[in-house]
N, C-alpha and C positions, 0 to 999 in steps of 0.2 A: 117700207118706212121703218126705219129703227126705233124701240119705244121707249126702250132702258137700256142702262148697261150698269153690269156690276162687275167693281172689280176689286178684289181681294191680294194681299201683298205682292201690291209691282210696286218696286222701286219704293219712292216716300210715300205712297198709300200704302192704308194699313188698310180699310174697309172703303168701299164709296159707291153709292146707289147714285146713278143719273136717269132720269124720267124725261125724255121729250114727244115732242108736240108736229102737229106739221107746220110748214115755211123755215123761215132761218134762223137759226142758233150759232152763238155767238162766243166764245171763251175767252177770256182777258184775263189778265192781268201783271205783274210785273215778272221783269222779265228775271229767270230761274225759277217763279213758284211753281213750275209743273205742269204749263200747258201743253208741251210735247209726251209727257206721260199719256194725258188721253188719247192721244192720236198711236203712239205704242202700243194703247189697251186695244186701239181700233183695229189697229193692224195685225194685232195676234190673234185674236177672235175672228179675223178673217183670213187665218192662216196664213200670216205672214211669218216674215224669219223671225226665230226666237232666239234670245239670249239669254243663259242665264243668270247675267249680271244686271235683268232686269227682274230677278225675284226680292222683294225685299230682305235687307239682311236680318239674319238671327230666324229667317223662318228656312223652310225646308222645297214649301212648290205656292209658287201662285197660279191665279185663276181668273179667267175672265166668262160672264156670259153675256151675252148682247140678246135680246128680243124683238122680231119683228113682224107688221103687219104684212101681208099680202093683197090686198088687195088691188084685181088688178094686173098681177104681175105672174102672168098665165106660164112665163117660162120654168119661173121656180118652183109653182106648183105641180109643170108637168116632172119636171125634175124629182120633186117627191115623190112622185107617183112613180116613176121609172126605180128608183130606190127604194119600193116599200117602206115608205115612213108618210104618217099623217100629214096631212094641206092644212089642219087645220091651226088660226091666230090664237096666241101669239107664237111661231117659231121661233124658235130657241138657238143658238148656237153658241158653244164651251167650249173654252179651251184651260187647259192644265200644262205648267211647265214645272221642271222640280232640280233640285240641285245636282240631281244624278241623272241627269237627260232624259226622265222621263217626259212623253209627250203626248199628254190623253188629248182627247175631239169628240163630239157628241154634236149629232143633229138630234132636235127633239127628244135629245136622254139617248140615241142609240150612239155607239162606237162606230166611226167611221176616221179614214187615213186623213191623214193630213193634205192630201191632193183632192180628196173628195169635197173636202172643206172646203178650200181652196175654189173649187169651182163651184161649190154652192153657194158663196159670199159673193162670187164676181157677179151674178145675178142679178145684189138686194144692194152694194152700196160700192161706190168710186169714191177711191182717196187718192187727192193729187195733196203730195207731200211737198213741203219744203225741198226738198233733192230731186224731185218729178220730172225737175226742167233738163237734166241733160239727155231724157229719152227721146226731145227737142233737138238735142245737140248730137246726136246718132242718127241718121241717116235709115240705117236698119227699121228703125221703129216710123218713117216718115210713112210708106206702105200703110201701114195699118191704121193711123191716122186716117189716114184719103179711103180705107175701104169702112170705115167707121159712118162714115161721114155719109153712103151709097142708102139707097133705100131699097125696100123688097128685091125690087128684078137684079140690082147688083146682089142682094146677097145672093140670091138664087143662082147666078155665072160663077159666083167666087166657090160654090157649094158644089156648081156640076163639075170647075175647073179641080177643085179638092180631091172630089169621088175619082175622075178620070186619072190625076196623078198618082192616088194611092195605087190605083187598078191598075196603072201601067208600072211602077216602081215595083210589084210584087210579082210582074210578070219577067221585069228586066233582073230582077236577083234570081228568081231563074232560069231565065236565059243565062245569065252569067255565072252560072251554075252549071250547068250542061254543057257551056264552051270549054270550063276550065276541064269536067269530066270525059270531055274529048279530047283536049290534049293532050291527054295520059292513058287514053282508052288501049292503045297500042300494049305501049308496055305492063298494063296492068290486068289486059286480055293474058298475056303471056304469063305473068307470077299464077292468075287463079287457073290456067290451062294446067300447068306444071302441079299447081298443088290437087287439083281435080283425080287427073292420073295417079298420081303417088295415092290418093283416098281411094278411089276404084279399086286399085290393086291391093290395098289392105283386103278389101270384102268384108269391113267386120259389121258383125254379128251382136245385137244387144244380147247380154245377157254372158256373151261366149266366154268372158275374162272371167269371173267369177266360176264358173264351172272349169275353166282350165286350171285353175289355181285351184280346184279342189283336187282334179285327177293329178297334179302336179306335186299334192303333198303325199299322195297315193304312191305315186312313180318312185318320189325318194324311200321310200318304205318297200321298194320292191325286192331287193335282197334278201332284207330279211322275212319276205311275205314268202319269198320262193322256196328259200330254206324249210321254212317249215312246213310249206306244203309239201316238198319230196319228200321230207322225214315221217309227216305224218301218212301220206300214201307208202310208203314202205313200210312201215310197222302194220297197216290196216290191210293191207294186201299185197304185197310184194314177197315174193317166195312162198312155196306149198307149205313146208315144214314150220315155219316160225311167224308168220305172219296173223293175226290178231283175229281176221277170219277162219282162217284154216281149223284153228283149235277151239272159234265159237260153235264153228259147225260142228266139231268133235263133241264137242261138252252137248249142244241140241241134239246130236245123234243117242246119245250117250240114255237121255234124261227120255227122249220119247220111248227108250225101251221099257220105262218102270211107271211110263203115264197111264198104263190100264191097271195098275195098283193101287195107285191112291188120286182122288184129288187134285190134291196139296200137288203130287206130283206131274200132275197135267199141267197144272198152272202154272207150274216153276219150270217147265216143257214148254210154254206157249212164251214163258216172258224171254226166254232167252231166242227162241227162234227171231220173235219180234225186233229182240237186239242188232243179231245177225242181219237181219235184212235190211234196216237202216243204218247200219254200219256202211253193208255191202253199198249202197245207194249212195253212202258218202264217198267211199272211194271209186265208184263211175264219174261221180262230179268233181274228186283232186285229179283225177286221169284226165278228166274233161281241161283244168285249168292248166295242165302241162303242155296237153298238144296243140290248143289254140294260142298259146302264149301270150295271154292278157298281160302278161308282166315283163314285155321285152323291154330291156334295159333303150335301146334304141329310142325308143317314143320318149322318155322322159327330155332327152332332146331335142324333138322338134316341141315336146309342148314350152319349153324355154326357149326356146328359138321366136314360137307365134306372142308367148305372151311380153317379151322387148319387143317386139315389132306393133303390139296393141299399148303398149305404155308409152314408147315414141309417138306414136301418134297422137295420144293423149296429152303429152307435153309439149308437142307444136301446135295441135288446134284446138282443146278444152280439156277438161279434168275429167269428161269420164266417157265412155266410147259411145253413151247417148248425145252430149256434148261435141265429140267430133261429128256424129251424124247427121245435126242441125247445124253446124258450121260446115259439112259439105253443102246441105240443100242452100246458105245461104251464098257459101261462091257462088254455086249454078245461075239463084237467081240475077246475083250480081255479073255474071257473067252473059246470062239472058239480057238484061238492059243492057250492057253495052253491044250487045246486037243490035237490040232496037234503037239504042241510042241516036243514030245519024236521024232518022224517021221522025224521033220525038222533038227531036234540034229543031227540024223544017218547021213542025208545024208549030213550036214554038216562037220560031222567027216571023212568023205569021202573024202569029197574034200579037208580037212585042210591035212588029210594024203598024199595026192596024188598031190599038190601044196609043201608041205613039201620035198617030194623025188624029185620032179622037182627043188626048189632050191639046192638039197646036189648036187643035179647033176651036176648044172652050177657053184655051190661053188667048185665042187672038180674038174671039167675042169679048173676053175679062177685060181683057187689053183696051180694045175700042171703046169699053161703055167707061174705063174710069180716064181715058183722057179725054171723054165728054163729061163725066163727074169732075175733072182737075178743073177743068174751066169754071163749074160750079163753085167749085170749092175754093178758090181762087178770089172772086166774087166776095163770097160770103165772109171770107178772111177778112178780106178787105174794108167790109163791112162792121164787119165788128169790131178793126182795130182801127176804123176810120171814129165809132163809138169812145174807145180808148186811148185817144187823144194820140194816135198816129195815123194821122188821114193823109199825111205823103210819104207813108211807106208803100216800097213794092211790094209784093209778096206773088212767086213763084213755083208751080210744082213742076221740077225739070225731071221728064222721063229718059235714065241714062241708057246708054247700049246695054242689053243684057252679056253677060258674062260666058263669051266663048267656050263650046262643049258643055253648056250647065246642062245636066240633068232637071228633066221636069220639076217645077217645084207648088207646095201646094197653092200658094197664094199666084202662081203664074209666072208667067215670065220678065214682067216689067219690075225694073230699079228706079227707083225715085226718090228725090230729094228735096228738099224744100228750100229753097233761095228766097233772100231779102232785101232788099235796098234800103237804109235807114232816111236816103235822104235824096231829094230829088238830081239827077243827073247821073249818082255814082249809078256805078253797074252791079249788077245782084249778084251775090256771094254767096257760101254757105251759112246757117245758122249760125252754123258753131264757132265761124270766124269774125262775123260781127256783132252777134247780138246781144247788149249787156241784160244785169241782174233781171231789172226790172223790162225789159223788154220782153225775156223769152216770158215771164209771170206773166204778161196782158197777152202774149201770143198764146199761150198755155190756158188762160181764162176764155179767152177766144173760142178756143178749140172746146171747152167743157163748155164754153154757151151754145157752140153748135150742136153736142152730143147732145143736150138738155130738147133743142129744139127737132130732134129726132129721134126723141123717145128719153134712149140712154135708161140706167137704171134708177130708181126711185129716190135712192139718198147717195148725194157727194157729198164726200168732206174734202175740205178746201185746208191744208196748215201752211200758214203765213204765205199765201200765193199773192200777198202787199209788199213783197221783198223789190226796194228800189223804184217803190210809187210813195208820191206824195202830194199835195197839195188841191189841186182840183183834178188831178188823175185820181187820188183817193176818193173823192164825191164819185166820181163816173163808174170806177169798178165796184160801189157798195152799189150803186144804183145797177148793175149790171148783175151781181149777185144774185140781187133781188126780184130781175126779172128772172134769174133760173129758179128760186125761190117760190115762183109763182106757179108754177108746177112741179118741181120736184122740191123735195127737202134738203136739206142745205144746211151743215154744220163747217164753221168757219173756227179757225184760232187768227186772231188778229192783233196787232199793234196799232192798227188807226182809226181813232174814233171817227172819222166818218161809217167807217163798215160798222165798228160795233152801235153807232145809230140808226142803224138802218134794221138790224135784226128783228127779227120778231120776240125772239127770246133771247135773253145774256145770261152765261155762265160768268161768276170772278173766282178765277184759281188762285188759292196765296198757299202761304207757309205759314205755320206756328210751332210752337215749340209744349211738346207734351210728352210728361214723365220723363225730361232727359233728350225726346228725340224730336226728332223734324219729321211735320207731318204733312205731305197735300190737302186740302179740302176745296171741297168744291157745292155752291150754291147758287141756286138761279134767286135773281137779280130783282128788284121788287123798283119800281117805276122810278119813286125817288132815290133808290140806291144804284139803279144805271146814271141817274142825272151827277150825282158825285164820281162814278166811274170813270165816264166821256168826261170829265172836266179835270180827271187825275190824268187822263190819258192825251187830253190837252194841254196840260201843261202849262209853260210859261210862267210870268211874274206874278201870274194872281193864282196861278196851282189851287187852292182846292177853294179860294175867296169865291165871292158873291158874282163876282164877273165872270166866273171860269163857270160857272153852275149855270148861270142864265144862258152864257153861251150853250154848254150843253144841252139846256132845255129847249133851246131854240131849234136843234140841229134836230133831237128829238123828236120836237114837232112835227118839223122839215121832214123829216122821212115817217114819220109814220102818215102827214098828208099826201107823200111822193105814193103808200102803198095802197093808202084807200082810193088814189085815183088809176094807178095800174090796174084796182081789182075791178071799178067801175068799167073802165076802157073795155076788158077782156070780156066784161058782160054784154057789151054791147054788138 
């Protein structure tokens, strides 16, 4: 049950606090001062579509928050519970819109999508709009109607039928997946065969490019490495006479002749010998780098040869030879599944069949129990448009052929539509091709008297659902109101004082003029100020005289005796 609602610049509100009660609430009054504004506030705060040409002008964002009770209403609270947010009264819901499409939502103060919203309002309140009725005039939506309408054990079919579609739909995309990948299994066995071998035969080697490219800048430096290695092995040891050793050992021969004289002269005998033989040691190891030919011009060659053949491959399947190595393993594996491919097809096929006959199963149980529910519902239409002063209309749920080749669907297999006959003899037609204004409203009230009397959610709002009723149709729909009033709560926008006599509570929306602008305001209705209300809303030659108020006091009376004997009835 809804408790308040505040809403801050939409449209010609500037501020406006609403506080309601349980039973039925009522808003009036003439027509432009703004009673579709509250039903906008209603709908935004319950995450419906926004515009922003409903933020008041000269401001930047409005806002609406609605509060409500729980009790009772074990769905929303498990729902908060599923969401980590508090069960506890009053629950809160906000909405924010701004001139730059900003769009804030808050359950209980937290941030939550606009979808989440969405489904935690469809919970707590039902608004049949003024435009409500052409979901009447669509076909699509007559379905959902009739499974609304089911109790436990249907929802419980509609729910196994659900489960089994999902479960087989997830099964059928991949089935239809693995077919297409088999039809191309051939030729696409063949590219990753092709490119497998061409990767084999590289052989590479992490790590190998980077070391080739070192010995590679080596290679180019080899000319001149070679050069100066023979030049430095000739001057160090090449020829007796002239060569670098020849005349160290000369000068050590020389100096150990005068080392038993001094010293001085041992030690300058020992440093040169010392010289001499790390010399010598060098040129074993320049001899060494000629014969083995570390620096053959040839190699530099193939190391340019392997490292294009490591960069092509690196430019056909990744950016670096780690990259091409895990784009081999993932041909292979890709090329492993299409081995096992046929194998995983089968037993795929398996299961799409045997998921397939588990939905026809729970489709043709769904099936059988709502065209035993159509008969009910049928019935009950009947009934309560017999109520609303069409007791010889027909009314019809016709279940069509379903739709050749359709893919399981979650609500099942049946098409249905809702036929009417307005008049006795004609033959029943679609909704949408006979049924005026005020027709589909009372078929449309109908159907919310039904949802009321099977549970349905706590609060409906009802805006102008008196579209193309008048006269003693109007007594019968306030009275009919007010029987869904009698268990749920009920906010109404109306134009006929029968309904707004009948309310438990009246809103009057008008207009004034303040600082310049036009403003909505809105106040609930104080006993003698509903009695001038219903007597403006009556109208006529004596409009707000002495006859027009008595009549409305009378009408007054009339319904508030019509509720205190509903409320006795229900106790008995």
């Amino acid at each position: 049950m809804i408790t308040s609602l505040y809403i801050r610049n939409l449209a010609l509100i500037e501020t406006l606090q609403m506080d309601f009660e349980s039973g039925m609430h009522v808003l009036s009054g003439e027509t432009g001062a703004g009673k579709s504004i509250i039903v906008d506030a209603v709908n935004l705060v319950l995450g419906g579509r926004s515009d922003r040409d409903l933020i008041r002008s000269g401001t930047e964002r409005a806002s609406v928050e609605a509060a409500f009770t729980l009790h009772g209403n074990t769905a929303a609270r498990e729902w908060l519970s599923r969401n980590d947010m508090e069960a506890d009264d009053p629950v809160t819901l906000y909405r924010e819109i701004t001139t730059h499409g900003r769009n804030l939502c808050r359950i209980q103060g937290t941030p939550v999508s606009l979808s989440m919203l969405r489904d935690f309002s469809a919970l707590l309140m039902d608004v049949h709009g003024q435009h409500e009725a052409r979901f009447l005039m669509d076909s699509a939506y007559h379905l959902q109607f009739l499974d609304e309408f089911g109790d436990g054990v249907h929802a419980e079919l509609l729910q196994a039928t659900r489960v089994s579609c999902e479960r087989f739909l997830d099964c059928h995309h991949r089935y239809s997946r693995l077919a297409r990948e088999n039809e191309r299994k051939t030729y696409r066995m063949e590219e990753i065969r092709k490119d497998l071998e061409e990767l084999r035969k590289a052989k590479l080697i992490p790590g190998e490019e980077e070391k080739l490219q070192k010995e590679l800048e080596k290679l180019r430096q080899s000319g001149k490495i070679v050069s100066a290695i023979r030049g430095a092995y000739g001057l160090i040891s090449a020829g007796e006479e002239e060569s670098i050793l020849t005349r160290l050992k000369q000068a050590r021969d020389l100096l150990k002749g005068i080392s038993g004289i001094d010293p001085h002269y041992a030690q300058l005998s020992g440093t040169v010998e010392s010289a001499y033989y790390e010399l010598e040691e060098a040129g074993y190891e320049l001899a060494s780098l000629m014969e083995t030919g570390e620096f053959d011009p040839q190699r530099q060659e193939k190391v340019e040869t392997r490292l294009e053949l490591i960069r092509r491959m690196e430019k056909k399947y990744g950016p670096t030879v780690q990259a091409v190595l895990e784009r081999m393993n993932g041909l292979q594996d890709e090329y492993d599944h299409f081995l096992a491919l046929e194998e995983e097809l089968t037993e795929v096929q398996k299961e799409h069949r045997k998921l397939l006959t588990e939905y026809r199963k729970n489709a043709l149980a769904l099936s059988e129990n709502r065209k035993q529910l159509a008969a009910e519902f049928e019935h009950s239409i009947m009934r309560e448009l017999s109520d609303l002063g069409m007791a010889k209309t027909s009314f019809k749920v016709c279940f069509d052929p379903p739709k050749r080749k359709q893919l399981p669907q979650p609500e099942g297999d049946d098409v249905v539509s809702f036929m009417m006959s307005a008049n006795p003899g004609e033959p029943l037609k679609p909704l949408s091709r006979i049924a005026s204004g005020g027709e589909l409203s009372r078929i449309m009230l109908a159907l919310k008297s039904l949802e009321a009397e099977h549970g349905g959610v706590d609060c409906m709002v009802f805006d102008e659902i008196d579209t193309g009723i008048s006269g003693r149709m109007a007594q019968t729909v306030a009275e009919k109101m007010s029987r869904i009033a009698a268990t749920h709560q009920v906010l109404c926008v109306t134009h006929l004082p029968q309904i707004a006599a009948m309310a438990d509570h009246e809103f009057l929306v008008e207009k004034h003029e303040a600082d310049g602008r036009t403003v909505t305001a809105v106040h609930m209705l104080s006993m003698e100020e509903r009695v001038s209300e219903v007597a403006r809303m009556l109208g006529g030659a004596d409009g707000e005289g002495d006859s027009a108020k008595a009549h409305a006091r009378h009408m007054l009376d009339t319904a508030r005796n019509y509720r205190q004997k509903q409320t006795a009835d229900s106790l008995q």
